[in-house]
TIZALO-885660 format. One record per residue (C-alpha): x, y, z; residue number from 0; residue in one letter. Coordinates in Angstrom, 1 decimal, decimal comma. Layout:
N
PT      px      py      pz  pos  code
PT       X       Y       Z  NUM     A
...
//
This chain:
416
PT      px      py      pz  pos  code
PT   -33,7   213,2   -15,0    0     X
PT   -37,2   214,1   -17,1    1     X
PT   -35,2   213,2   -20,2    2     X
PT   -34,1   209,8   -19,1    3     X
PT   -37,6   209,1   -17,5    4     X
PT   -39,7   209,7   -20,9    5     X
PT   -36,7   207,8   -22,2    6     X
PT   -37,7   204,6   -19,9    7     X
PT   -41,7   205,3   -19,8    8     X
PT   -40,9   204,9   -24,3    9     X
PT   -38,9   201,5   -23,6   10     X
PT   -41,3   200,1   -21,4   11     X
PT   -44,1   200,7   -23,5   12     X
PT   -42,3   199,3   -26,5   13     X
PT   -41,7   202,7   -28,8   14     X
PT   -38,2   204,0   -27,9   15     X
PT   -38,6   207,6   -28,5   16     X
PT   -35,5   209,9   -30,0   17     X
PT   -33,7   210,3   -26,8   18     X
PT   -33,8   206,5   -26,1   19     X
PT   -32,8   205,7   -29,1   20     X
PT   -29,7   208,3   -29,3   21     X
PT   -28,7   206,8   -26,4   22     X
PT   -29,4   203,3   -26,8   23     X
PT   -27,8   202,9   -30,6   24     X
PT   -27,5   200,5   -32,6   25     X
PT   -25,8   196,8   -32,6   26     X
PT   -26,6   196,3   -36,1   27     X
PT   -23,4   197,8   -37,6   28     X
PT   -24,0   196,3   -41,6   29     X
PT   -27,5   198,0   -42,0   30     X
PT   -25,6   201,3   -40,4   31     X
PT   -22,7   200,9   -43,2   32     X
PT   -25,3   200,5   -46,1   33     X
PT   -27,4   203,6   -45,0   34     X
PT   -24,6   205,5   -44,5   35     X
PT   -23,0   204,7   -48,2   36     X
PT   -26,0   205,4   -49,8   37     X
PT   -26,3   208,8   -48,2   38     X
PT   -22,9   209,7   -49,6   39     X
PT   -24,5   209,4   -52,5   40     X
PT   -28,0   211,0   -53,0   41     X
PT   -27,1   214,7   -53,7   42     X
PT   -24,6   213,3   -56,6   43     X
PT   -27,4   210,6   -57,9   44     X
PT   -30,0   213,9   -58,0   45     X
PT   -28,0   216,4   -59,7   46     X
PT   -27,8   213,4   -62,4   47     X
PT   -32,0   213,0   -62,2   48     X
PT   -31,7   209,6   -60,7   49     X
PT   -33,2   208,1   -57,7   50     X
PT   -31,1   206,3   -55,2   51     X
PT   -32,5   203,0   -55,1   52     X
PT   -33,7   202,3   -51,0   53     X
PT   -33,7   199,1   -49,7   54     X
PT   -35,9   196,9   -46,9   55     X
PT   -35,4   195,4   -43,4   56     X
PT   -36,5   192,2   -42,0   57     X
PT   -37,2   191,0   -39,1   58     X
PT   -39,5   189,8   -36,5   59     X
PT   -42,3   191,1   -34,4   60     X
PT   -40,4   193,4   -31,5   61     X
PT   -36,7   192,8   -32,8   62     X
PT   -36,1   196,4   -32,9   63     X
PT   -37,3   197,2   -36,7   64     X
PT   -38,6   200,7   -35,4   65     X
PT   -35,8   201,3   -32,8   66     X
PT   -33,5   201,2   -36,1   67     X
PT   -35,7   203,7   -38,2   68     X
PT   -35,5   206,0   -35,5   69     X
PT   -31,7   206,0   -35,2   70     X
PT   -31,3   205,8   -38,9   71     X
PT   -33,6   209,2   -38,8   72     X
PT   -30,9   210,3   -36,3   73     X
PT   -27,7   209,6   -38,9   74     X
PT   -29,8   211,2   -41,3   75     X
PT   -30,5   214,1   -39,6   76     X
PT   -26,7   214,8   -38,7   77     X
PT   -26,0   214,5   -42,4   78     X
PT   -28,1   217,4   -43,3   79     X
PT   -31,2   215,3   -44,8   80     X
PT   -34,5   216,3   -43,9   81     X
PT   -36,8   213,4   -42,8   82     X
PT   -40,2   212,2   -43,1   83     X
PT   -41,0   208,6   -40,7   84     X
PT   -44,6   207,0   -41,9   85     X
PT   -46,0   204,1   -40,2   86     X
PT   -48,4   202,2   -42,8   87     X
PT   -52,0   201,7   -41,1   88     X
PT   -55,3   202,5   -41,8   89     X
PT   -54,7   206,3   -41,7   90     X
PT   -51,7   206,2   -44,3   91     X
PT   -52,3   202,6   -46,5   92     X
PT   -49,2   202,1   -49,0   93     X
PT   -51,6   202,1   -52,1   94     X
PT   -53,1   205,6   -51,1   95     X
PT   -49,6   207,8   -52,1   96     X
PT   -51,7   211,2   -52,0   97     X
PT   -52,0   209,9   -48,1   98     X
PT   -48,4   208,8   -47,6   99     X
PT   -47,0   212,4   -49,3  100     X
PT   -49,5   214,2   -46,4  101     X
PT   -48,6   211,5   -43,8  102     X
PT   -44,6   212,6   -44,9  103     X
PT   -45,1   216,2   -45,0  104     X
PT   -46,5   216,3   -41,7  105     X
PT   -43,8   213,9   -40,3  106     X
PT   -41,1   216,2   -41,8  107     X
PT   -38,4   216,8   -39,5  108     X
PT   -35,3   219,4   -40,5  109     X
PT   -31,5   219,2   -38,7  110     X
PT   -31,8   222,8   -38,3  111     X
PT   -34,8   224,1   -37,1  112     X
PT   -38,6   223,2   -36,2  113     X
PT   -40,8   223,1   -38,0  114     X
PT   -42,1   221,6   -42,3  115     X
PT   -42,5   223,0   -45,5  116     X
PT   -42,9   226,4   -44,2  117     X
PT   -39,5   226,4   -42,6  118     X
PT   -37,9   224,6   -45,6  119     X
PT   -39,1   227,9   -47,2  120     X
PT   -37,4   230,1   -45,4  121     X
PT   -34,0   229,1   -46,4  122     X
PT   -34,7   229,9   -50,3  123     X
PT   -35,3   233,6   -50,8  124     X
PT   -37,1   234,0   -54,3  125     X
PT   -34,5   236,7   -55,3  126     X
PT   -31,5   233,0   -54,6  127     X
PT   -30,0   231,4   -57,0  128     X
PT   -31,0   228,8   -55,7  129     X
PT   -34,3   229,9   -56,1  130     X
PT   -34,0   230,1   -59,7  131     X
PT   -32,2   227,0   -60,5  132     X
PT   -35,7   225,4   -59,1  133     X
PT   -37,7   227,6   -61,2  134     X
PT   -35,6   226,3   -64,1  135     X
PT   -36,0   223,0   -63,2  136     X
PT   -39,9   222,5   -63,1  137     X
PT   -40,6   225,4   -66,2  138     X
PT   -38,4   223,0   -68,5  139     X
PT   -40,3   220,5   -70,1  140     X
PT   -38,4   217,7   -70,6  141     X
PT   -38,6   217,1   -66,9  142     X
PT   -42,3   216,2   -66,6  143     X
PT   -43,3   218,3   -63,9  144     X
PT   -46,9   219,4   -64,0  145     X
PT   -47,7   222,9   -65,2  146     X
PT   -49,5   223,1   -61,8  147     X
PT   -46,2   223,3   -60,0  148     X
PT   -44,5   225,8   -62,1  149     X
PT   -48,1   228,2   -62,6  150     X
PT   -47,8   228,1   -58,5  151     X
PT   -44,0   229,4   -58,2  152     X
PT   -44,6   232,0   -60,6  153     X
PT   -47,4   233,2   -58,4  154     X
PT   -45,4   232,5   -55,1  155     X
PT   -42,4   234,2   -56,5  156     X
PT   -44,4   237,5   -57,8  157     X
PT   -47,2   237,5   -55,1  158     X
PT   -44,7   236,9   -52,6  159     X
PT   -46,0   239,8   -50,1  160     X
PT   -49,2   238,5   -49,6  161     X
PT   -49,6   236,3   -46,7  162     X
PT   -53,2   234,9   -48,1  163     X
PT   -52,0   233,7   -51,3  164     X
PT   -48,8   232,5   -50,1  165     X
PT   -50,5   230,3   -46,8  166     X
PT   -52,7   228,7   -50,1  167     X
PT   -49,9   228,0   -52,5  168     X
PT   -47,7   226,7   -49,9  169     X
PT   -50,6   224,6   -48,6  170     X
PT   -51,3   223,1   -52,1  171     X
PT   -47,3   222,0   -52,1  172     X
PT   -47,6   220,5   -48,7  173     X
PT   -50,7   218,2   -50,0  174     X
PT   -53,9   220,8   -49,6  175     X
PT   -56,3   221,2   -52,9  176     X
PT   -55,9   224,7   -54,9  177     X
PT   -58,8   226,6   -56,7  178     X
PT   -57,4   226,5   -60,6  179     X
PT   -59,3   229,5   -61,3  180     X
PT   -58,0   231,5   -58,6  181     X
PT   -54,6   230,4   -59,4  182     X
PT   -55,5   231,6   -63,2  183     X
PT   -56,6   235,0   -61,9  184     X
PT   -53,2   235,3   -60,0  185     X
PT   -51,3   234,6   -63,3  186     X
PT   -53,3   237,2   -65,1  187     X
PT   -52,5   239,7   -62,6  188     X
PT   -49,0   239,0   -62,7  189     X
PT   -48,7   239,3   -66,7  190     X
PT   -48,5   235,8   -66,7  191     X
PT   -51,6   234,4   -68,4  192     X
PT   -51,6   230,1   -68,3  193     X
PT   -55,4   229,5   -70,1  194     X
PT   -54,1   225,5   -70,4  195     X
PT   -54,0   224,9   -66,6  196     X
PT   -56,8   222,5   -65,5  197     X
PT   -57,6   220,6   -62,3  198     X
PT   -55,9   217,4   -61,3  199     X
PT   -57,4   214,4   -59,7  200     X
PT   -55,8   214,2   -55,9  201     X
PT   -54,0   210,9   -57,1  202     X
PT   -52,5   212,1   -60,4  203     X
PT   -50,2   214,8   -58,4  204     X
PT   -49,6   212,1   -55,5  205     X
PT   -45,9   211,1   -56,8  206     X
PT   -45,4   214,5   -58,8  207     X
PT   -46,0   216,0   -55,3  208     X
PT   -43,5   213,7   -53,8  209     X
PT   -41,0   214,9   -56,7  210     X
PT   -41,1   218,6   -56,1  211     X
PT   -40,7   218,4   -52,7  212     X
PT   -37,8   217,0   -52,9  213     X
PT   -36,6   219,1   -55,3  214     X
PT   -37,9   222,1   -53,0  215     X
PT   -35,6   220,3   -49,7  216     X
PT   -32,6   220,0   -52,1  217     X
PT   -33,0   224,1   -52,7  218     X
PT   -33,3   225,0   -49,8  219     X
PT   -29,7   223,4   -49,1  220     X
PT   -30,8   220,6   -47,6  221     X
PT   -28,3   217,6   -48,7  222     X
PT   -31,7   215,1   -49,7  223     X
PT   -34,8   214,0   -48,4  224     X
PT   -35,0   210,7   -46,2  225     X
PT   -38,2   208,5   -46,1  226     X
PT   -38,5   206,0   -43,2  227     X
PT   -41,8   203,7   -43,6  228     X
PT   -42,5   201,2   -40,5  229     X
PT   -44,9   198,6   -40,8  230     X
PT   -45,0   198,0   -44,4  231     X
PT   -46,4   194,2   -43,7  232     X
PT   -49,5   195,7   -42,9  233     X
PT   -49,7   196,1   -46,3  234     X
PT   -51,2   192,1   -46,7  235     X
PT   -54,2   193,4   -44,3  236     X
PT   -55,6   195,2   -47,4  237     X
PT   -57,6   193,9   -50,9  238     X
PT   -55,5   191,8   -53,8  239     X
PT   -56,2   195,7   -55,7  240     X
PT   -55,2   197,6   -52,9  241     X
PT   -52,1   195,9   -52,8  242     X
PT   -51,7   196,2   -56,3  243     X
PT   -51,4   200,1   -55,6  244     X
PT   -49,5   199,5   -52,7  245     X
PT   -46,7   197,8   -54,7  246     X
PT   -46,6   200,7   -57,3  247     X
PT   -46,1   202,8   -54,8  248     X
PT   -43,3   201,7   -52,8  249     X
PT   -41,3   201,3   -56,1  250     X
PT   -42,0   204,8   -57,2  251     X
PT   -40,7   205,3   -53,3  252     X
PT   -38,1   203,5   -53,5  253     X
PT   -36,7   204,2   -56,5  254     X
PT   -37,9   201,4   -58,6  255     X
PT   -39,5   202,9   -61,3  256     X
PT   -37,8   205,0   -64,3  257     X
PT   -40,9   206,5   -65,5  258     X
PT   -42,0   208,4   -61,7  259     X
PT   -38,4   208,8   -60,3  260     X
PT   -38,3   211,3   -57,3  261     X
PT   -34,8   212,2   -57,7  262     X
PT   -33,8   213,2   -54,1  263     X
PT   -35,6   211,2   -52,3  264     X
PT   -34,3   208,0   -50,4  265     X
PT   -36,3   205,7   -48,9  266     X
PT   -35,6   202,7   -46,3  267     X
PT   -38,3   200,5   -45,2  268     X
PT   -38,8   198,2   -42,4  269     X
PT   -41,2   194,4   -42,8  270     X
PT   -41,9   191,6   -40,6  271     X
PT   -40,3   187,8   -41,7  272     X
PT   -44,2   186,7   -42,6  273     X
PT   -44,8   189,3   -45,0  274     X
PT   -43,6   187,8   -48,5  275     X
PT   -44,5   184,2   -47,2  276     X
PT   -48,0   185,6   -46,9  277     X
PT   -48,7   187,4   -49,7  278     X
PT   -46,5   185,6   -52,1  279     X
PT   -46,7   182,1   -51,4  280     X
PT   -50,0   182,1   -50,0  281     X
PT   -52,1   184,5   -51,7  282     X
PT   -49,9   184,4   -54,8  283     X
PT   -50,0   187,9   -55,9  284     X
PT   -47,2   187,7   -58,5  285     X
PT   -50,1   185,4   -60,4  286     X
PT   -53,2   187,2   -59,4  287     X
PT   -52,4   190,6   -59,4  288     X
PT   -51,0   189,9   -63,5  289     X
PT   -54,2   188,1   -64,5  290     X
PT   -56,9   191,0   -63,3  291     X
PT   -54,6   194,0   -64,4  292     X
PT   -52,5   192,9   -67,7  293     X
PT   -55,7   194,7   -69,9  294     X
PT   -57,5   196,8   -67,8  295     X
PT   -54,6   198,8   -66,6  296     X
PT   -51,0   198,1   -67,8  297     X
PT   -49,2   201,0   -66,2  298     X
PT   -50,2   200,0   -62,7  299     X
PT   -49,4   196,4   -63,1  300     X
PT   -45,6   197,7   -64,6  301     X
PT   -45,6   199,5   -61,5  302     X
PT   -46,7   196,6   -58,9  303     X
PT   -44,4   194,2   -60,7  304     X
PT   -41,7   196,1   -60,3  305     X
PT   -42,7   196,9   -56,2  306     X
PT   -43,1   192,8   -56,4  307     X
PT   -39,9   192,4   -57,7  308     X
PT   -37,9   194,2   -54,9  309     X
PT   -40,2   192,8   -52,3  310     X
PT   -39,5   189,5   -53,3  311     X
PT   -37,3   187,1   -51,4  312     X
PT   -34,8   186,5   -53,7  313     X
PT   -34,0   190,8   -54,0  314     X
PT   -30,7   191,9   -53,1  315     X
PT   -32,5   194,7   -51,3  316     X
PT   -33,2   192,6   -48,4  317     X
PT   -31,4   193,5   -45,5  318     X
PT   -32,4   191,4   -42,2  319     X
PT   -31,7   192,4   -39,0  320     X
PT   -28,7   190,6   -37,0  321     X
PT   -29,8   188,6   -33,8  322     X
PT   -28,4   189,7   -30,9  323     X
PT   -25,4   187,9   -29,6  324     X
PT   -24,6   187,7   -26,0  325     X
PT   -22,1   190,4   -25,8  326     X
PT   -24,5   192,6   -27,6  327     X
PT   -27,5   192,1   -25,3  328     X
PT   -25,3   192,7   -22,4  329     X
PT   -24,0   196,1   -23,4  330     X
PT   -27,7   197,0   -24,9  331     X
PT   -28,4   196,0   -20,9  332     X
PT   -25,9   198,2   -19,5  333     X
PT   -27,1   201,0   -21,6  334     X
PT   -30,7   200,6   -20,2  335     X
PT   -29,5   200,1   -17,0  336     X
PT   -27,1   203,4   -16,7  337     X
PT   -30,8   205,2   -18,4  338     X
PT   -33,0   204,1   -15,5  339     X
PT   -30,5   204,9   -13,1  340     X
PT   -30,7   208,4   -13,9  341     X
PT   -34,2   208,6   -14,4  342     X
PT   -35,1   207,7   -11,0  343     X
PT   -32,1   207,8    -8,8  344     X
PT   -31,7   204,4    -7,9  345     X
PT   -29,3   201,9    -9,1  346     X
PT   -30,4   198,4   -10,7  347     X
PT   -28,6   195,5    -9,7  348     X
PT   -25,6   195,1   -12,0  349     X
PT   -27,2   191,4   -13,6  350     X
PT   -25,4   189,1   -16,2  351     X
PT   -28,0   188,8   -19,6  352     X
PT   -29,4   185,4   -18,8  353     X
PT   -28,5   183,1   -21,6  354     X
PT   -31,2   181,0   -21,7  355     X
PT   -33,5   183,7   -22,9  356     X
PT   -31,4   184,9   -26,0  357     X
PT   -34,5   183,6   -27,9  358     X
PT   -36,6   186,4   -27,0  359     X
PT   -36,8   189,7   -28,7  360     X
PT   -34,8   192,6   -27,7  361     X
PT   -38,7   194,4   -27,0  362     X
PT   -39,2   191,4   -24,5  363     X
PT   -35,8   191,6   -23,2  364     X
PT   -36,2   195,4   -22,5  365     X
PT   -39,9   195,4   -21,1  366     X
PT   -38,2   192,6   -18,9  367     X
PT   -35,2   194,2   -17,5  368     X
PT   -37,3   197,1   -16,6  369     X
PT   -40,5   195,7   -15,3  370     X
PT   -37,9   193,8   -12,4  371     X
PT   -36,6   196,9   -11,5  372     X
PT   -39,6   198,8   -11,0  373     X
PT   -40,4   195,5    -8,8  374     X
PT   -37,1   195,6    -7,0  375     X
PT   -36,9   199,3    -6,7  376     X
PT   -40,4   199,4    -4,8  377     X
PT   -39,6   196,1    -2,7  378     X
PT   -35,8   195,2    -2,6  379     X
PT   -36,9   191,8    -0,8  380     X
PT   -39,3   190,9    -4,0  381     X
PT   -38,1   188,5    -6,1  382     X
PT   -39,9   189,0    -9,8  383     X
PT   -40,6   186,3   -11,7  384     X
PT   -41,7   187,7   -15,6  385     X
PT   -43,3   185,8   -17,9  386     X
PT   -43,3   186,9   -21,8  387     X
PT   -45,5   186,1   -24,9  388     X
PT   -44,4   186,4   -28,4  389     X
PT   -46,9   188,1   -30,0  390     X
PT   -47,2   187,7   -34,4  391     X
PT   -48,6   190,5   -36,5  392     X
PT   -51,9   189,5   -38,2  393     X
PT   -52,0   189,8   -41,7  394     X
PT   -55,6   189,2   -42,4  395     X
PT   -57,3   190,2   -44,8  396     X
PT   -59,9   193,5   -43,6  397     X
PT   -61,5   195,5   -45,8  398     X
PT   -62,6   197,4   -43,7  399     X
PT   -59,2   199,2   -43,5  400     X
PT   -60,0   199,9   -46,9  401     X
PT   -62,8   202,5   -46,0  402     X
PT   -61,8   205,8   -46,8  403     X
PT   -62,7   208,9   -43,8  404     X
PT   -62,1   210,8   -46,9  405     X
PT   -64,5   210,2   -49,6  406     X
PT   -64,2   213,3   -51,6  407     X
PT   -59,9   213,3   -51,9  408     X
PT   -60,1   209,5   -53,6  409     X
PT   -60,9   210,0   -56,5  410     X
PT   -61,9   213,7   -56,3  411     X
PT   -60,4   216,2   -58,5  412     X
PT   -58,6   219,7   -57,3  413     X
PT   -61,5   222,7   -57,5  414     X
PT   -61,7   223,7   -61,1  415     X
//
């Protein structure tokens, strides 16, 4: 009954949480297939050092966009994938990725246990093979890994019994700074002397970051990492320059890039219908965003043309979500029903969907259903009437979302 009743008090307020969702499902059966196909693929496309390319939803305000993240966590999970869900907001803006790789981190959920990084750990001894074929991995040079990442693993793997230095490497892979010259003085001590190790800016190990986690998750025998971001449209409320960044970074995320591929890693994303009209047509940032970086900083613009470029209408990487048809709504009301049922003990009156109203979302439809029965249970002589508004996302322009509670990790550098 408690399960069922924080089921219904997450559909009435409009976030179905896991257990709604598990029970709830999903009607849209194609977007299911793809994910599903492309999982099959990620351990095979990482053992190669590729990405597998991730693709977008569409659809409109309260349509279900984050009900389907959640259960597309839940196939995830059941394939052995860890997964990280980030809402874009203010807290976690698409064109800040050392914010996004903290915001995932903390959002990592594993099929086997509870817990993030730490418990990832736990399932890769340093004396694994495992274990080694990591340490291979990020000591060989032609895979680009900063010298950062392999310095700390050679101090994790030799320094292993103590606590202190452990809780500070591990911290520094999960997104925290680390003090180079203590990190030095640990190599030293270990016969392991790295003089050419110097501090990063937080930015510059944003994606790298990204990249050994992943490779970390695949270690520890985990099938791939799986990156859910909701609310990417929010993503037109920021500056021409932040989106700029924003763009670069979903296609390093998505596995748009061939210069910052995070092999492992497979991301899906979720956008309302009024993003690319907005930003594209209106604020025409395929012209703009060319003209102010072409000179002053080619790499970024490669990267934001080629987050454009799968943002765009015309991408093949578009998946929109199916409206609901008749039948549909009526077993997604059955399911809700049978829910509330259990959660309180009384049984809602066994209605027919009403057709007319097929143009609402299925958020509307939901909040509706279970707003009459709350009505009905209290007063079985009250005859609710309920009365919806659509409601649009506002994609206006704030800088003020641009203001950082975090001055110092910017543009800051790890301590020397």
């Amino acid at each position: 009954m408690l399960t069922e009743r924080r089921s219904i008090e997450a559909l009435r307020a409009g976030v179905p949480n896991r257990s709604a969702v598990r029970e709830l499902g999903t009607e849209q059966k194609a977007i299911e297939t793809r994910f599903l196909d492309s999982l099959s693929q990620v351990a095979a496309e990482r053992s190669a050092g590729r990405q597998m390319a991730g693709f977008m939803v569409q659809g409109e305000f309260g349509t279900g966009k984050s009900h389907l993240l959640e259960w597309l966590q839940h196939i995830a999970l059941d394939q052995a994938f860890a997964c990280s869900k980030v809402v874009i907001s203010k807290e976690t803006p698409l064109g800040d990725a050392h914010k996004m790789f903290r915001s995932a981190i903390e959002g990592l959920t594993l099929p086997d246990r509870v817990g993030k990084l730490r418990e990832v750990l736990e399932r890769l001894p340093v004396d694994s093979e495992a274990y080694a074929g990591l340490r291979a991995l990020v000591q060989d040079g032609r895979e680009g890994f900063d010298p950062l990442f392999d310095a700390s693993l050679i101090v994790y793997e030799r320094l292993h019994n103590d606590s202190e230095i452990m809780d500070r490497i591990v911290s520094f892979w999960g997104g925290d700074r680390i003090n180079v010259s203590d990190l030095k003085k640990q190599l030293r001590q270990v016969g392991q002397p790295r003089p050419e190790l110097r501090a990063r800016r937080i930015q510059e190990l944003a994606i790298p970051r990204f990249r050994f986690a992943a490779q970390l998750i695949a270690a520890a025998g985990y099938t791939g990492w799986v990156l859910l971001l909701d609310e990417v449209e929010l993503m037109a409320s920021l500056s021409v320059t932040a989106r700029a960044k924003g763009y670069g970074v979903l296609a390093a995320l998505t596995g748009r890039l061939v210069r910052n591929t995070i092999p492992g890693l497979y991301s899906v994303g979720t956008v309302t219908s009024e993003f690319t009209g907005v930003v594209f047509d209106q604020r025409r940032d395929h012209e703009r965003i060319p003209q102010r970086w072409a000179e002053r900083d080619p790499g970024l613009l490669a990267d934001s043309e080629a987050g454009m470029a799968f943002l765009a209408p015309a991408s093949r990487d578009w998946l929109r979500l199916r409206p609901q048809a008749p039948d549909a709504l009526q077993r997604t009301h059955e399911r809700v029903r049978e829910i509330y049922r259990a959660a309180y003990g009384w049984q809602p009156p066994a209605d027919s969907v009403n057709g007319a109203r097929l143009s609402r979302s299925m958020r509307q439809h939901v909040r509706d259903w279970i707003t009459r029965w709350d009505l009905l249970r209290l007063d079985p002589s009250y005859e609710p009437d309920i009365e919806t508004k659509a409601v649009t996302p506002d994609l206006t322009e704030r800088p003020d979302l641009e203001i950082s509670d975090e001055p110092d990790e910017e543009n800051g550098a790890i301590e020397p």
